[in-house]
MARKOL-692359 format. One line per field, with one value per residue (C-alpha): x, y, z; residue number from 0. Coordinates in steps of 0.05 Angstrom, whole numbers, plus 5000, padded with zeros to 4 digits. Example, Ala and Ser with C-alpha at 12.3 -4.5 7.8 and 13.67 -1.06 7.14 Angstrom:
# residues 2
x: 5246|5273
y: 4910|4979
z: 5156|5143
num: 0|1
This chain:
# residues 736
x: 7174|7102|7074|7011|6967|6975|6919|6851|6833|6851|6807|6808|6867|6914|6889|6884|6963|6974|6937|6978|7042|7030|7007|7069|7114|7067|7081|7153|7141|7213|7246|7266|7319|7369|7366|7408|7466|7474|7470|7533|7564|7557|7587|7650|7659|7644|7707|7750|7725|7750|7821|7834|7824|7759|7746|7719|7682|7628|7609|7583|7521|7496|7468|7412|7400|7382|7340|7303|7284|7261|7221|7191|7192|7128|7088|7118|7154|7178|7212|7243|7272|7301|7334|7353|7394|7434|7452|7477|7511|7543|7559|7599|7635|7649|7673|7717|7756|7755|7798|7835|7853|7879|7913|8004|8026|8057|8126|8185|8233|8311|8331|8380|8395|8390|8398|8319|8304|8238|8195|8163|8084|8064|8109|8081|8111|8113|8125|8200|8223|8186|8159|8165|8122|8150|8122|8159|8207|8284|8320|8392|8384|8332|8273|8225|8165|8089|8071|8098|8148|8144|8206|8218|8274|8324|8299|8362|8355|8347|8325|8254|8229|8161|8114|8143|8215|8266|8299|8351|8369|8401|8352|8315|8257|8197|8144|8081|8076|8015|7972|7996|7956|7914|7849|7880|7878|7922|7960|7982|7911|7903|7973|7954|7891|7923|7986|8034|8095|8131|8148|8222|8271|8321|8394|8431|8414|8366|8392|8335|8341|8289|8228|8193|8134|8060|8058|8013|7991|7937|7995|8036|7982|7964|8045|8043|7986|8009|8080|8032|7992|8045|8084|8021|7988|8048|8046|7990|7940|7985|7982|7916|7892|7929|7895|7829|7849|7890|7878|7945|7946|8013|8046|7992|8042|8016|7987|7939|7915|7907|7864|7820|7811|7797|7744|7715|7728|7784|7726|7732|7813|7782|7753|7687|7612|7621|7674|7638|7576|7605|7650|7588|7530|7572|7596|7515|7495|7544|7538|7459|7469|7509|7461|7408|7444|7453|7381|7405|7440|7375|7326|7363|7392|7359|7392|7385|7403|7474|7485|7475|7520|7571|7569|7583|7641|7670|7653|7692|7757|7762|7748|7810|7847|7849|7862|7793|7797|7735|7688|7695|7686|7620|7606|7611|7566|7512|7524|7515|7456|7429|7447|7408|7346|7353|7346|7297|7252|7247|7277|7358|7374|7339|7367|7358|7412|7456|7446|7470|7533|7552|7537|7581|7647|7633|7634|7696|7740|7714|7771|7754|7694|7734|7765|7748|7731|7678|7641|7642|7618|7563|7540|7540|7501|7455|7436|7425|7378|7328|7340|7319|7256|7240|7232|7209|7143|7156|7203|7164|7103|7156|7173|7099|7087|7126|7164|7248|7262|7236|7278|7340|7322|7316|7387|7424|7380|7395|7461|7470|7414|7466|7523|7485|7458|7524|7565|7519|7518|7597|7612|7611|7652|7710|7705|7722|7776|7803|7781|7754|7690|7682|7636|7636|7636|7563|7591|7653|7619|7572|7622|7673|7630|7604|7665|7685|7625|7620|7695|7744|7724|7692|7755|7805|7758|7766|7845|7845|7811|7859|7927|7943|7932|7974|7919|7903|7949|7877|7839|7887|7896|7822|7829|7887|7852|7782|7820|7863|7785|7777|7846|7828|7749|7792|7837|7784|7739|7790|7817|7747|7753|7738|7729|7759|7751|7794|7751|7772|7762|7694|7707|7700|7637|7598|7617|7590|7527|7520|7532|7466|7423|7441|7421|7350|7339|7350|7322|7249|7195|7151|7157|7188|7249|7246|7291|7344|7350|7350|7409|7444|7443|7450|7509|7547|7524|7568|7630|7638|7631|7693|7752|7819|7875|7912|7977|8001|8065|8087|8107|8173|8181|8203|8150|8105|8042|8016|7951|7935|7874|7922|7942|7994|8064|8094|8172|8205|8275|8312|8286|8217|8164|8119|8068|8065|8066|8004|7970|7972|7958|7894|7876|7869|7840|7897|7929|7992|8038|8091|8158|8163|8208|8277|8264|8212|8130|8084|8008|7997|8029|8007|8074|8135|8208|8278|8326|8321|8233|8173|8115|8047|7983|7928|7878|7891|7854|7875|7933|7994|8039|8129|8160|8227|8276|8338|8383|8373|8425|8482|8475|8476|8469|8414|8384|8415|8425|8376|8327|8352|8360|8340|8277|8254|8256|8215|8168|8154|8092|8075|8046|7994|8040|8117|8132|8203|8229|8288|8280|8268|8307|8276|8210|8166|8116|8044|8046|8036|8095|8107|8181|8217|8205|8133|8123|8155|8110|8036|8054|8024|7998|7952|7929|7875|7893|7826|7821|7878|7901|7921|7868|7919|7896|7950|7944|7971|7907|7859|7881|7893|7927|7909|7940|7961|7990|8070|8088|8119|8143|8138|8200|8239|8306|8318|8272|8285|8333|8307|8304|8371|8349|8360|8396|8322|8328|8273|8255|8199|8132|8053|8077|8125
y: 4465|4444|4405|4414|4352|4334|4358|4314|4276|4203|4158|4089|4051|4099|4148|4129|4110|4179|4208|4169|4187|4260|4255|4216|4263|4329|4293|4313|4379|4402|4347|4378|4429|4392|4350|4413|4397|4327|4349|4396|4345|4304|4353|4357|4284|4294|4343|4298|4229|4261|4240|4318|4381|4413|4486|4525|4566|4522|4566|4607|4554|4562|4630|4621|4553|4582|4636|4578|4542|4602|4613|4546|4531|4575|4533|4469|4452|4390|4413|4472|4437|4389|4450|4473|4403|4415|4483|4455|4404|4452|4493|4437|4417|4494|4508|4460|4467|4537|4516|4472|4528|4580|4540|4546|4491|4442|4442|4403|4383|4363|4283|4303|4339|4416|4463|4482|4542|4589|4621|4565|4564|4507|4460|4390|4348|4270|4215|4217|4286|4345|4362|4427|4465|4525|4582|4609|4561|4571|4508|4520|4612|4604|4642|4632|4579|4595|4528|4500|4452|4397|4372|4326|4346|4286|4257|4285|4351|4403|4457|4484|4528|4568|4595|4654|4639|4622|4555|4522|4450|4407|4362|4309|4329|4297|4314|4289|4219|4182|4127|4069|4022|4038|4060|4087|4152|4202|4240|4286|4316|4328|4363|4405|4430|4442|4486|4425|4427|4368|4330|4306|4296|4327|4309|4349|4389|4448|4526|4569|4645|4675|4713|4779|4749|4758|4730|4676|4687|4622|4575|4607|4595|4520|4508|4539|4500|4435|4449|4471|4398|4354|4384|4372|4307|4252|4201|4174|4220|4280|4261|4260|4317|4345|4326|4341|4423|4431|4385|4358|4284|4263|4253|4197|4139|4080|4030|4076|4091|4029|4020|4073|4054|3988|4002|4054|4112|4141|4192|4225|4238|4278|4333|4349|4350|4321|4362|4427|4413|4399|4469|4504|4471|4479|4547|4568|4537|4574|4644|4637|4610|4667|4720|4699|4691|4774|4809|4872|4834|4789|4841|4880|4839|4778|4712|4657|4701|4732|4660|4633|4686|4668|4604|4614|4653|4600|4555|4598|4610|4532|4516|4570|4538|4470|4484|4499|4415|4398|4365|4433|4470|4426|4432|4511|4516|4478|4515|4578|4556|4529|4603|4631|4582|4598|4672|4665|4620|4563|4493|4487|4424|4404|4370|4436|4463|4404|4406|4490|4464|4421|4467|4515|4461|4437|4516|4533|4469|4420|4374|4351|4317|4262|4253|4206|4261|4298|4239|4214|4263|4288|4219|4209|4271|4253|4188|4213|4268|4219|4171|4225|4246|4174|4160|4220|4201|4139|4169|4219|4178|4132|4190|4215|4145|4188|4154|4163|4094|4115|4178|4136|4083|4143|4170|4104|4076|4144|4139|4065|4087|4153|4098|4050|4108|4139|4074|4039|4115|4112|4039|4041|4108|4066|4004|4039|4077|4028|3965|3958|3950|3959|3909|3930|4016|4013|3992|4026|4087|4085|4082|4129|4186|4208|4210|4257|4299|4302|4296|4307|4359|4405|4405|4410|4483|4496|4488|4528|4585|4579|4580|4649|4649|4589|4555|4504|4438|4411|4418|4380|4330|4311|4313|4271|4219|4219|4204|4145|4123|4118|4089|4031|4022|4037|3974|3930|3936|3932|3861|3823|3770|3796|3868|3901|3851|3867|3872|3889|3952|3980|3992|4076|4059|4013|4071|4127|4083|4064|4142|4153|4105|4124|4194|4176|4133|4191|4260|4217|4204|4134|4085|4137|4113|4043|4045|4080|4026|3975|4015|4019|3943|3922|3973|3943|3869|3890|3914|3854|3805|3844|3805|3839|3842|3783|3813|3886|3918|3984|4047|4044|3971|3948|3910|3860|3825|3762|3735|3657|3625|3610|3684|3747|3729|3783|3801|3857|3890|3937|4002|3979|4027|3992|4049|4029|3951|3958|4000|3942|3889|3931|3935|3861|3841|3811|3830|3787|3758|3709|3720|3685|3628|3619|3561|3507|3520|3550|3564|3494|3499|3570|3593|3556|3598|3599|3646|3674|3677|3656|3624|3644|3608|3633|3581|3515|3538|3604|3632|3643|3711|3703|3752|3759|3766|3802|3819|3892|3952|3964|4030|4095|4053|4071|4005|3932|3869|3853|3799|3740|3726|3650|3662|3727|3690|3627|3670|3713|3688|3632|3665|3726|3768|3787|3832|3854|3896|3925|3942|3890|3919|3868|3857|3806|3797|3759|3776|3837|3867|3910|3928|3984|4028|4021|4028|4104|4120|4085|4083|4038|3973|3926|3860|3810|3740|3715|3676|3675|3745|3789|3849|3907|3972|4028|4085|4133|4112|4128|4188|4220|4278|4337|4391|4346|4291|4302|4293|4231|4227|4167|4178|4180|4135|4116|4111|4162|4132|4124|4171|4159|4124|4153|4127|4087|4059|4083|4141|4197|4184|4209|4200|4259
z: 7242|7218|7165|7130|7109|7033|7002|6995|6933|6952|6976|7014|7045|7008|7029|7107|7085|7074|7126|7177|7146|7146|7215|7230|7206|7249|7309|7293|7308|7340|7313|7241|7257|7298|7232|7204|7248|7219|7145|7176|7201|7138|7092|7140|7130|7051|7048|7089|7052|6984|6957|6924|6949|6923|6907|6976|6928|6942|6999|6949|6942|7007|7009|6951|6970|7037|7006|6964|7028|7068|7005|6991|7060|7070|7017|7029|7097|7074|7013|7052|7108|7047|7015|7085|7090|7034|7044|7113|7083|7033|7080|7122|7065|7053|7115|7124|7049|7083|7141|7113|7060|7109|7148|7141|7094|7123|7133|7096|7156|7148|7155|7204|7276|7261|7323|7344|7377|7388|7435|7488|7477|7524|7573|7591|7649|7623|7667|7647|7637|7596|7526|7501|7452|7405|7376|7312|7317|7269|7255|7249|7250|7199|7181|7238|7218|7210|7252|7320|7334|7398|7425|7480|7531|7559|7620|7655|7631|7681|7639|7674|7614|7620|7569|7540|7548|7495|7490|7434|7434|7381|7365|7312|7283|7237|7206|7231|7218|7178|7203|7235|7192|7124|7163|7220|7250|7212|7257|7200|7192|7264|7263|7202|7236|7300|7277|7286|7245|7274|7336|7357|7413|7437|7416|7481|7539|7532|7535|7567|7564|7606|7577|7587|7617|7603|7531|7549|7626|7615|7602|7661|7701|7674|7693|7758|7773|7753|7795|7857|7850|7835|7897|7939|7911|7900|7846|7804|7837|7829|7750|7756|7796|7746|7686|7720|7737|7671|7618|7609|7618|7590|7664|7684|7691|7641|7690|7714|7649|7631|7693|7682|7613|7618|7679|7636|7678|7625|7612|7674|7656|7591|7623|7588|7601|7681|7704|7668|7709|7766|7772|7743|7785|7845|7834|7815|7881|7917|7892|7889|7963|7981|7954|7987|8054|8049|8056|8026|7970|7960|7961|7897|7860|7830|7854|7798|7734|7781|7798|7726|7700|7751|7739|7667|7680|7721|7668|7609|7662|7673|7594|7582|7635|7618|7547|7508|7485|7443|7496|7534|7477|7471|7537|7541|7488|7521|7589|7549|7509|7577|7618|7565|7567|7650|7643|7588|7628|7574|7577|7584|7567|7501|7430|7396|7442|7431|7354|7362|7403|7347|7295|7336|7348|7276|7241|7290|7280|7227|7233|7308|7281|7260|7332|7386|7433|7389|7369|7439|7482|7429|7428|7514|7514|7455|7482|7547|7530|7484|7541|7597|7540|7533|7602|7631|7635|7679|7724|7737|7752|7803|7842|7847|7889|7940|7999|8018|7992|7920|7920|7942|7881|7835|7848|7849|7784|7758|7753|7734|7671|7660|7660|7620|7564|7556|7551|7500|7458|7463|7450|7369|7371|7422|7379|7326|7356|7409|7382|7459|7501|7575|7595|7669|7664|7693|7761|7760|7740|7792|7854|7814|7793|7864|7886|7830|7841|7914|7932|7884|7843|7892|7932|7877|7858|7940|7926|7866|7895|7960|7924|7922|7999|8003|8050|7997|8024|8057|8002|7957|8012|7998|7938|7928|7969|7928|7874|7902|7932|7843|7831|7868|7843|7782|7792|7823|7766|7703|7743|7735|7680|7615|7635|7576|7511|7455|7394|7316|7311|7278|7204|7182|7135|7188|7241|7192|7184|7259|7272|7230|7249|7323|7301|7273|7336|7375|7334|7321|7359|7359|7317|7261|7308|7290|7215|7253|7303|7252|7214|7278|7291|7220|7210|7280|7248|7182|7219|7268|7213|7171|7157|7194|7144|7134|7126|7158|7144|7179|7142|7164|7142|7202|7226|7187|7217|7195|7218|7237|7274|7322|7336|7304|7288|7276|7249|7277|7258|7311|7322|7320|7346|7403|7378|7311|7339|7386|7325|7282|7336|7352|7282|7279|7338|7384|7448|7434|7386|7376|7328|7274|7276|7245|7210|7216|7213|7255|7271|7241|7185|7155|7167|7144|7152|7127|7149|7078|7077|7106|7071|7089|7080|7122|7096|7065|7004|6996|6957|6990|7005|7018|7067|7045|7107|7107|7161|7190|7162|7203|7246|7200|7142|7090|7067|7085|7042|6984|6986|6977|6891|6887|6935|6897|6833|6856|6883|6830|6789|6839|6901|6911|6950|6959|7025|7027|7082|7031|6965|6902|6845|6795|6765|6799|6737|6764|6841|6874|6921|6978|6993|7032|6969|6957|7033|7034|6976|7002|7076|7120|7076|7088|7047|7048|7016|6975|6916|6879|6891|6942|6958|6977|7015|7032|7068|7013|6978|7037|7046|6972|6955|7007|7043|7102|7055|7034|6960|6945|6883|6846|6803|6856|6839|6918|6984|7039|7089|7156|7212|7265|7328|7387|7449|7472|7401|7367|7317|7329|7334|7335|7419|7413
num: 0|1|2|3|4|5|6|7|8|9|10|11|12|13|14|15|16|17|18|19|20|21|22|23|24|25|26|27|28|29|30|31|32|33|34|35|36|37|38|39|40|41|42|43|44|45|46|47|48|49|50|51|52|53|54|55|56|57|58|59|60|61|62|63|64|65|66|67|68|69|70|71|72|73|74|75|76|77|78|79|80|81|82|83|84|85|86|87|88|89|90|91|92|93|94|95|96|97|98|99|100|101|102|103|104|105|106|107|108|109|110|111|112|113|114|115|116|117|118|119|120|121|122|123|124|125|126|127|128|129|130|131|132|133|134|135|136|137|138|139|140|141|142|143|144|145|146|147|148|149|150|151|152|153|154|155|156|157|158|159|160|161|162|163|164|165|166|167|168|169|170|171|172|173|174|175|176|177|178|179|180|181|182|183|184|185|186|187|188|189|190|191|192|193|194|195|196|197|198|199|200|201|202|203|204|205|206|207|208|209|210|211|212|213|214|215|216|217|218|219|220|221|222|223|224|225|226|227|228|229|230|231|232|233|234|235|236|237|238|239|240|241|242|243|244|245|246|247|248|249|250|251|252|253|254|255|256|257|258|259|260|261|262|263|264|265|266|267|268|269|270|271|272|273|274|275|276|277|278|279|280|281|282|283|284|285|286|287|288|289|290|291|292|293|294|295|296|297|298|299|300|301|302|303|304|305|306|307|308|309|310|311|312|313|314|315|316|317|318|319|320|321|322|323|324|325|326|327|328|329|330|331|332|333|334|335|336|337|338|339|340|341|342|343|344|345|346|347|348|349|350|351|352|353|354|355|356|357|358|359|360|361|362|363|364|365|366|367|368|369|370|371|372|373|374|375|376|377|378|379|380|381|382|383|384|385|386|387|388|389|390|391|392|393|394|395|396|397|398|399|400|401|402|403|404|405|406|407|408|409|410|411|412|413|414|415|416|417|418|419|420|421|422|423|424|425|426|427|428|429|430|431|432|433|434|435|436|437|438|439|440|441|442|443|444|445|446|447|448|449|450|451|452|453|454|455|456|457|458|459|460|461|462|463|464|465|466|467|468|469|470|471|472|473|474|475|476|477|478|479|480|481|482|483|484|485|486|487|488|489|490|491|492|493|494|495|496|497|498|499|500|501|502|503|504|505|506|507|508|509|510|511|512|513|514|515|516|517|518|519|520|521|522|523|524|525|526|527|528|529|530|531|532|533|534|535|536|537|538|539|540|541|542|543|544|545|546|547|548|549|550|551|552|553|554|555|556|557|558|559|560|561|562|563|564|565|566|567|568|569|570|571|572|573|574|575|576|577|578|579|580|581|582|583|584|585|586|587|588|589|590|591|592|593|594|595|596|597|598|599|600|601|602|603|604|605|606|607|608|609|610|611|612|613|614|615|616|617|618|619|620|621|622|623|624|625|626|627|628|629|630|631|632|633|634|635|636|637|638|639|640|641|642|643|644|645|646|647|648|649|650|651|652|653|654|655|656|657|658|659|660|661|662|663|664|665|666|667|668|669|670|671|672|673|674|675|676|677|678|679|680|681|682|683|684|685|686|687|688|689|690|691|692|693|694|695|696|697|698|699|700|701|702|703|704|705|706|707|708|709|710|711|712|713|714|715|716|717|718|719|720|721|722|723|724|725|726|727|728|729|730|731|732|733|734|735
């Protein structure tokens, strides 16, 4: 896109003003349209920011919107690419009221065990045991279901179901839960986009009748696979190896997780951009290798375009195989943007390809903009391609000095700058997400990602190809070994002091923000770059400097959080998620906590207890909130004993808050409360003592009344009971 001059008429300083800002914006040339991807992008978050479900007729918007900016555009640039920006941004928010609108409802589930049964669509091996996914599922000889059901088998069980066969168990089953904490990820809305009715465990052992075979021959394959490696690689590296040639990463025990998240190398678990170049650039080398090593071949058929489209097909087998996951889905587009570029003879790797991939993910799945994986790998590979245009010119002008020593400073610079780019792109998206940095992912990154590209991966695509010939034990013998060769970088680097700080996590608006401004440092040239980089900072600046929540109390009501200067103290009842717990301890910033006492103070005095309440004052000035304390109900039992009468009553009017884990069946005129009942209809609740008041935040509030969102009723006389523990003690969860 090109912009004309303003027309002449103004003369003097103004003038030489507007000169420069015209000539400003020319120099843009190529920098307008991946501006259209953004504006996408932007109405997908405007659909999923509202609390009600708008009308997807807005779709109908875009079309003469687009005709007006073709039209103006030829007159005016400017105002055409403006028009061109909302039509994109209509058409986001379109699209995704579109999805959203022809997707199953979701699904009202029975409180207690019904007898599940349907047609296997996907088996995962956990670290304990197997989890079990179910197309068209009938609870109790119902009618089958238009979503999927996930059940986890008993460790014990030996049931060894595959895709396609039929399995009933007795089992529990939920629907998806909601966040953890108020501005939390909602695990509902991914479930409703993904076809997820519900997630549960199983109640006995599982009954498998055998299938017909062939109903779904790329998850057949994916289990064969994973049986094959986890035969041949043992342990942690099995898990893995894996997660690398299938996608599936819930049988990576959690220490080694940990480890290769706190190192920063949990990206190369996710397969994505890395692994896709890797299978692709090696099998293009190979094949163009192999053409040219046949004279007859070489001579009639043209090398680099059989080779590229090789490659690609490679590329689309192992997207398929290890589950078609977003970042492939990114990266696929780009490969096929950049075979395209190849046989064209233009540029592959550019930001107007990038800006198409997007475009593509965002159209196809709207929802997965709001994940960690979307945001992440768009960003690695946005920062790394303004980073590569930024310093082209340099590097370029280094390696023209010639000599072996520059070369060898160019590949081991290059990729500590690839680490560096793509860590500092990422690090808003993981604050936000994680609450976590990784302060060391340069180094680790720079010993662990050879490996993977020279060892690992080449050899588990060696194994793969040798399996049906049963000659691939070698090759997954090297493999197995790169990867304990990144286990141990892995563990090295996460045990440095301070490698992994735990940070409160990045607030949605100062991440939206910081998202921007990253975008305009990036999609500009010159100094035109120079606002987004001050948004960027100033946006981070604003999020570090929020307050966490001073008080957090689960959905379930089982666990309440109360935050001190001298750490979380938090009160727990039986049956307490450790999900839900580490949730709320990474929404405020701390790795551990303390219980509250039975009687006496603590944290200096903010917290003074009875066995009937505790009394919390976070700041000697501030108002104070009363957690009411009640022993926990018997086994099977709905709801135990009432707050305590005397304590409710001289609490009532005096302090900001009242947070009762059962229900308060009197009114508590003057102070807000949160009790067992309020807590099934907002969810997760979170409050902020200032003033003389309590600021409250739920996550019923956050996250309206949509598709995803059950109906609570307010008039409801009782809250729901909750779910039965099983034998570990604890109810489903987002987990399952």
């Amino acid at each position: 896109m090109s912009l004309a001059l303003a027309p002449a008429g103004l003369t003097g300083p103004v003038a030489r003003l507007r000169d420069a800002a015209w000539a400003g914006l020319a120099a843009q040339h190529g920098r307008f349209a991946p501006w259209l991807s953004v504006a996408l992008g932007l109405g997908v978050l405007g659909y999923f920011g509202a609390t009600e479900e708008p009308d997807p007729a807005i779709l109908w918007l875009v079309p003469p919107l687009l005709l007006a900016a073709v039209a103006f555009g030829r007159r005016a640039p400017l105002g055409g690419w403006l028009l061109g920006l909302g039509a994109a941004g209509l058409l986001g928010f379109g699209a995704a009221a579109w999805h959203a609108a022809r997707m199953p409802p979701a699904l009202v589930l029975p409180a207690t065990a019904v007898q599940l049964s349907g047609t296997v669509q996907l088996v995962e091996a956990l670290a304990e045991g197997r989890r079990v996914t179910l197309r068209a599922p009938r609870l109790d000889a119902g009618p089958p279901l238009e979503r999927t059901l996930r059940v986890r088998l008993r460790a014990e069980d030996p049931a060894r179901p595959a895709p396609g066969d039929t399995l009933a168990v007795r089992a529990l089953v939920r629907a998806p839960s909601g966040p953890a904490v108020p501005d939390g990820w909602d695990f509902g809305r991914a479930a409703f986009f993904s076809g997820l009715g519900g997630s549960g465990f199983a109640l006995g052992p599982a009954e498998v009748t055998a299938g017909p075979g062939g109903g779904a021959p790329i998850a057949a394959l994916r289990q064969l696979l994973s049986q094959r490696i986890a035969a041949s690689i043992p342990g942690e590296a099995g898990a893995i190896a894996v997660a690398l040639l299938t996608g599936s990463q819930a049988a990576i025990p959690a220490p080694a997780m940990a480890a290769m998240r706190d190192s920063g190398l949990a990206h190369l678990l996710s397969v994505s951009g890395l692994h896709m170049t890797i299978v692709m650039g090696t099998t293009f080398a190979t094949l163009r290798l192999l053409v040219a090593l046949v004279p007859f071949v070489a001579l009639r058929v043209p090398g680099k375009p059989a080779a590229a489209l090789g490659a690609l097909a490679a590329g689309a087998f192992y997207m398929l195989l290890t589950g078609a996951q977003v970042p492939m889905q990114r990266s696929f587009a780009m490969a096929a943007l950049v075979t395209l570029a190849l046989l064209a003879g233009r540029r592959a790797l550019s930001l107007r390809a990038l800006a198409i991939a997007a475009a593509v993910v965002l159209l196809a799945a709207p929802a997965e903009l709001l994940g960690p994986s979307f945001q992440m790998s768009f960003a690695a590979v946005l920062g790394l391609i303004a980073g590569h245009e930024a310093l082209r010119a340099r590097l370029a002008a280094f390696r023209a000095g010639g000599g072996a020593w520059r070369r060898a400073m160019l590949v081991v610079g290059g990729l500590a700058l690839t680490s560096l780019l793509a860590g500092a792109a990422t690090a808003p998206f993981g604050l936000h997400h994680f609450g976590r940095l990784q302060l060391f992912g340069v180094l680790a990154n720079a010993l662990a990602v050879p490996v993977t590209s020279l060892l690992v991966m080449p050899a588990g695509m060696v194994a793969l190809l040798l399996v049906p010939l049963g000659l691939d034990q070698p090759a997954f013998w090297a493999m197995g070994l790169g990867i304990e060769g990144i286990l141990v970088i892995a563990r090295l680097v996460a045990g440095l002091p301070g490698a992994s700080p735990i940070l409160p996590p990045l607030p949605g608006p100062a991440l939206g923000l910081a998202a921007f401004g990253f975008c305009w440092l990036c999609l500009w040239r010159g100094g035109l770059r120079l606002p987004g980089l001050a948004l960027l900072l100033g946006a981070l600046a604003a999020g570090f400097m929020a307050r966490p929540p001073d008080v957090l109390v689960a959905a379930d009501a089982r666990q309440v959080a109360l935050r001190t200067e001298a750490g979380v103290f938090l009160h727990r009842q039986p049956g307490a998620d450790s999900f839900t717990r580490d949730a709320m301890l990474r929404r405020l910033g701390a790795t551990a906590w303390q219980p509250l006492p039975e009687t006496g103070e603590a944290a200096d005095g903010a917290i003074a207890c009875t066995p009937a309440a505790c009394r919390f004052r976070p700041r000697p000035d501030g108002p104070e909130a009363v957690l009411l304390r009640t022993a926990p109900p018997p086994r099977g039992a709905r709801r135990g004993e009432p707050p305590d009468a005397a304590t409710l009553a001289a609490a009532c009017g005096h302090v900001a808050l009242v947070v009762a884990t059962e229900p308060i069946r009197r009114a508590c005129t003057g102070t807000a409360v949160t009790d067992r009942f309020t807590l099934w209809r907002n969810g997760a609740t979170a409050a902020w003592l200032e003033g003389s008041s309590a600021r409250i935040e739920t996550a019923a509030a956050r996250r309206g009344d949509r598709p995803w969102v059950p109906d609570v009723r307010p008039g409801r006389p009782e809250p729901l009971p909750m779910a039965p523990r099983d034998p570990g003690g604890a109810a489903p969860t987002a987990r399952d």
